[in-house]
DOMARPA-865993 format. One record per residue: chain; z, y, x of N, C-alpha, C, O in turn. Coordinates in steps of 0.1 Angstrom, whole numbers, padded with zeros to 4 digits. Each point is the difference from the previous one (the first is absolute). Layout:
N
("A"; (Z; Y; X); (Z; Y; X); (Z; Y; X); (Z; Y; X))
...
***
This chain:
80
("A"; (0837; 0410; 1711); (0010; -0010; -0006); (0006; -0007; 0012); (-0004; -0006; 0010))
("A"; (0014; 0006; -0014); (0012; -0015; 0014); (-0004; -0010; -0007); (-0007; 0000; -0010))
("A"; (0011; -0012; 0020); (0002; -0010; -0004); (0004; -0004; -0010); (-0008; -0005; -0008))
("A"; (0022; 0007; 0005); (0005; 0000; -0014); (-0011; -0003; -0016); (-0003; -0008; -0009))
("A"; (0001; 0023; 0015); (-0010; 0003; -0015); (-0006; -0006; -0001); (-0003; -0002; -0012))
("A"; (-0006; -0005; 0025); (-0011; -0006; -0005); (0003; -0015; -0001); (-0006; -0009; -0006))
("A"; (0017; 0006; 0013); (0002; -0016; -0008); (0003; 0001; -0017); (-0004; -0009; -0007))
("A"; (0011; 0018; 0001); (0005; 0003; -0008); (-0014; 0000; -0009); (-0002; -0007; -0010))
("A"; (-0008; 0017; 0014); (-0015; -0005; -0007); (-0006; -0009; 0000); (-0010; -0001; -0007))
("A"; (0015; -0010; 0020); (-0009; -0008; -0004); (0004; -0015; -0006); (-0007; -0010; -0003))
("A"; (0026; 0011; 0002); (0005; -0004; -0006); (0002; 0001; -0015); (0007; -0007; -0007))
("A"; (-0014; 0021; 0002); (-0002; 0005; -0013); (-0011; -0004; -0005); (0000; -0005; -0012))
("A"; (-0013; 0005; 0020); (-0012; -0008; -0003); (0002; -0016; -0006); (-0002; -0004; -0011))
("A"; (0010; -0003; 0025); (0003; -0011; -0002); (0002; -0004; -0017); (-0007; -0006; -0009))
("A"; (0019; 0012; 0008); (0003; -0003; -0014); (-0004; 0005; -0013); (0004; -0004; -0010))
("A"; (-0013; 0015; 0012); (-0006; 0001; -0011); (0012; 0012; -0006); (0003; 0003; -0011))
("A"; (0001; 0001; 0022); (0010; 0015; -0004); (-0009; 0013; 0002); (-0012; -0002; 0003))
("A"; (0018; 0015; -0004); (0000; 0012; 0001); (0007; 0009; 0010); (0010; 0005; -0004))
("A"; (-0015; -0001; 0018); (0007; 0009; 0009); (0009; 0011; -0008); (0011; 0003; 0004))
("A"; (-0014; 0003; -0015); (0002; 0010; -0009); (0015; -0007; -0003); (0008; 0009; 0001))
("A"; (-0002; -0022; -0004); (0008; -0002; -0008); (0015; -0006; 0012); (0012; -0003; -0004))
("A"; (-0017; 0003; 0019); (0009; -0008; 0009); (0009; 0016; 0007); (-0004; 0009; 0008))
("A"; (0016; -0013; -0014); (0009; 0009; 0006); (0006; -0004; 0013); (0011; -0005; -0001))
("A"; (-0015; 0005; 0010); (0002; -0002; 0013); (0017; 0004; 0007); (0009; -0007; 0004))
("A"; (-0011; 0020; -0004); (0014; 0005; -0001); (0011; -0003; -0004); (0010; -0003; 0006))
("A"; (-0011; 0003; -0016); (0009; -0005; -0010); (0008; -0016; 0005); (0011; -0004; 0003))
("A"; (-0025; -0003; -0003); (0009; -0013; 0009); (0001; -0001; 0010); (0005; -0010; 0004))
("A"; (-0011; 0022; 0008); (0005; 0000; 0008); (0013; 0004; 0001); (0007; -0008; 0006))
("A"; (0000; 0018; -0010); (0010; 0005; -0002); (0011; -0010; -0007); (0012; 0001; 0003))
("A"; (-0017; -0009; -0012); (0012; -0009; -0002); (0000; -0012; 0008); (0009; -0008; -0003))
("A"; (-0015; 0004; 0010); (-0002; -0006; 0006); (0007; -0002; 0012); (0004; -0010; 0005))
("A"; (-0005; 0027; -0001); (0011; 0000; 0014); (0014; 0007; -0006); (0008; 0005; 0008))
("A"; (-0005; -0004; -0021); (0013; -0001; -0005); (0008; -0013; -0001); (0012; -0005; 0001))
("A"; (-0026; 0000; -0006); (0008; -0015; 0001); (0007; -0007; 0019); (0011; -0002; 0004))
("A"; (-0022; 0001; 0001); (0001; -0004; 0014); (0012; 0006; 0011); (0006; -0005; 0009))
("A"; (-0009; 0018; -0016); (0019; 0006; 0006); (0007; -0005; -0003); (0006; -0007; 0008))
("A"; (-0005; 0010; -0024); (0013; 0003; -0005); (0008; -0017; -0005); (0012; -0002; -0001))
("A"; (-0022; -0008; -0002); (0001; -0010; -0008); (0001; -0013; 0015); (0009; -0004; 0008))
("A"; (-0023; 0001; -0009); (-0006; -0012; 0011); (-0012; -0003; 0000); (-0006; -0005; -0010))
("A"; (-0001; 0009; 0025); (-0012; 0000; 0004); (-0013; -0009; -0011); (-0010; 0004; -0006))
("A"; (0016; -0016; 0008); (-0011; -0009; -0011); (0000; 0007; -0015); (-0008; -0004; -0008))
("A"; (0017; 0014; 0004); (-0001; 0003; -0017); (-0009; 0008; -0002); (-0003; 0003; -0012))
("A"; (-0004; 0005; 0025); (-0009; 0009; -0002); (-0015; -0008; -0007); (-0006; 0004; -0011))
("A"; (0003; -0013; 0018); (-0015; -0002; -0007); (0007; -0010; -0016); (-0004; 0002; -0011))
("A"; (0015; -0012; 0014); (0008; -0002; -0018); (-0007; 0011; -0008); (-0010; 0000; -0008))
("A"; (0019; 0012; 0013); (0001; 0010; -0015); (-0014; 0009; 0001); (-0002; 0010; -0008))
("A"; (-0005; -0013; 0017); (-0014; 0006; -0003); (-0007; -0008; -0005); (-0012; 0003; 0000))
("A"; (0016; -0015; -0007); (-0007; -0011; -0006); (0004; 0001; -0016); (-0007; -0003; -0009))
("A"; (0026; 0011; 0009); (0003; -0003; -0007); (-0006; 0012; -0013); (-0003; 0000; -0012))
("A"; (0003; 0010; 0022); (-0008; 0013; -0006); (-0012; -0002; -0009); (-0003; 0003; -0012))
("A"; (0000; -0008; 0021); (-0018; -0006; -0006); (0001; -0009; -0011); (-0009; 0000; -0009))
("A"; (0017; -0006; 0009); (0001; -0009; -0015); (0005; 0013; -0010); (-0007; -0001; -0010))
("A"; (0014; 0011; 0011); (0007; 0004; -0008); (-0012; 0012; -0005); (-0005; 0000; -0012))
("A"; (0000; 0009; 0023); (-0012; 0010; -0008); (-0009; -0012; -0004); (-0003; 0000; -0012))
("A"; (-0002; -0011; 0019); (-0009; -0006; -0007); (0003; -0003; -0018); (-0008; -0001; -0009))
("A"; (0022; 0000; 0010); (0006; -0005; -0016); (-0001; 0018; -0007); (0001; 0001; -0013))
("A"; (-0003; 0006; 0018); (0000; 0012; -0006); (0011; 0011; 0004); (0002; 0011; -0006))
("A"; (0002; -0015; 0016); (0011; 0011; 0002); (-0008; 0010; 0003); (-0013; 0000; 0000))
("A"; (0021; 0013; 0002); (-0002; 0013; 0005); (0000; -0002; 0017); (0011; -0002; 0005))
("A"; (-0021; 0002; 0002); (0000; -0003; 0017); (0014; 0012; 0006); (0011; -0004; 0005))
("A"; (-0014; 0014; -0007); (0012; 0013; 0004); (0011; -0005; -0004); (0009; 0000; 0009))
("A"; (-0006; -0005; -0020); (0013; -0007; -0007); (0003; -0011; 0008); (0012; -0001; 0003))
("A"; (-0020; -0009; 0002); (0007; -0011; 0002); (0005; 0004; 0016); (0011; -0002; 0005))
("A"; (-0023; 0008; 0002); (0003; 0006; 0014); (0015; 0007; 0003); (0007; -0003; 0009))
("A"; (-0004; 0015; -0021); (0013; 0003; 0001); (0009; -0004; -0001); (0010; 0005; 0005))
("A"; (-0008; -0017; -0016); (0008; -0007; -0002); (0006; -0013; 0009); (0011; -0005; -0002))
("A"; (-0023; -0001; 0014); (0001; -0007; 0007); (0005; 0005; 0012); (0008; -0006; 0006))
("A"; (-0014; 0021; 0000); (0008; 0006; 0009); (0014; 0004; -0001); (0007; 0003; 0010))
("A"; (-0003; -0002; -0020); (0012; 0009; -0003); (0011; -0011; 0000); (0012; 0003; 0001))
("A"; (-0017; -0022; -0005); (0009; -0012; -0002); (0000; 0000; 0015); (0011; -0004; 0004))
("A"; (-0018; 0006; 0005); (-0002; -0004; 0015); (0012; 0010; 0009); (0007; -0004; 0009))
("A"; (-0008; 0014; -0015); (0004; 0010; 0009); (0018; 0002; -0004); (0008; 0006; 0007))
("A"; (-0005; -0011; -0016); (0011; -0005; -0009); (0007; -0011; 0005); (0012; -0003; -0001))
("A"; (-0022; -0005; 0008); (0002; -0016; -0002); (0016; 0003; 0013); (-0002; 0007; 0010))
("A"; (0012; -0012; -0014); (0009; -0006; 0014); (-0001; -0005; 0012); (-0005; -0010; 0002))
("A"; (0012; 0019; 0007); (-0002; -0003; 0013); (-0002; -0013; 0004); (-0009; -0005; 0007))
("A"; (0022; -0001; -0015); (-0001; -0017; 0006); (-0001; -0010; -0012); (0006; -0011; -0003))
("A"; (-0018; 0021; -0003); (-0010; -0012; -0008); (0004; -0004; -0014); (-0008; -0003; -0008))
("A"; (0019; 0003; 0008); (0010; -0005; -0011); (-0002; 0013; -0014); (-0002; 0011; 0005))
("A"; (0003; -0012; -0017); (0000; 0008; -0009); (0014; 0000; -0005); (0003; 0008; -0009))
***
């Protein structure tokens, strides 16, 4: 295991989660869509924001593609 993983376990302990259920990737990957494409501080925002949203019952793959795909979309100069 890296590093990663194992804070990730023992930040899953912490809370009384499941390693089985933390898609890592996934927010890693939007994560650094955000930070490119958007602005550096929205990466951990919308990895917060994520988390409210499977927590509310989203589909985790659904919200992931749907957040990468607003990121990678988003306007050069910020503006929609």
């Amino acid at each position: 295991m890296n590093v990663l993983d194992n804070w990730i376990a023992a930040a899953c302990d912490e809370l009384g989660l499941s390693t089985d259920d933390v898609e890592a990737k996934s927010v890693l990957d939007v994560a650094r869509d955000v930070a490119h494409n958007v602005v550096r501080p929205g990466a951990p925002v919308t990895a917060y924001l994520m988390g409210i949203a499977v927590g509310r019952g989203a589909d985790p793959a659904d919200v992931a593609a749907r957040l990468s795909s607003l990121a990678l979309d988003w306007p050069a100069d910020g503006r929609e």
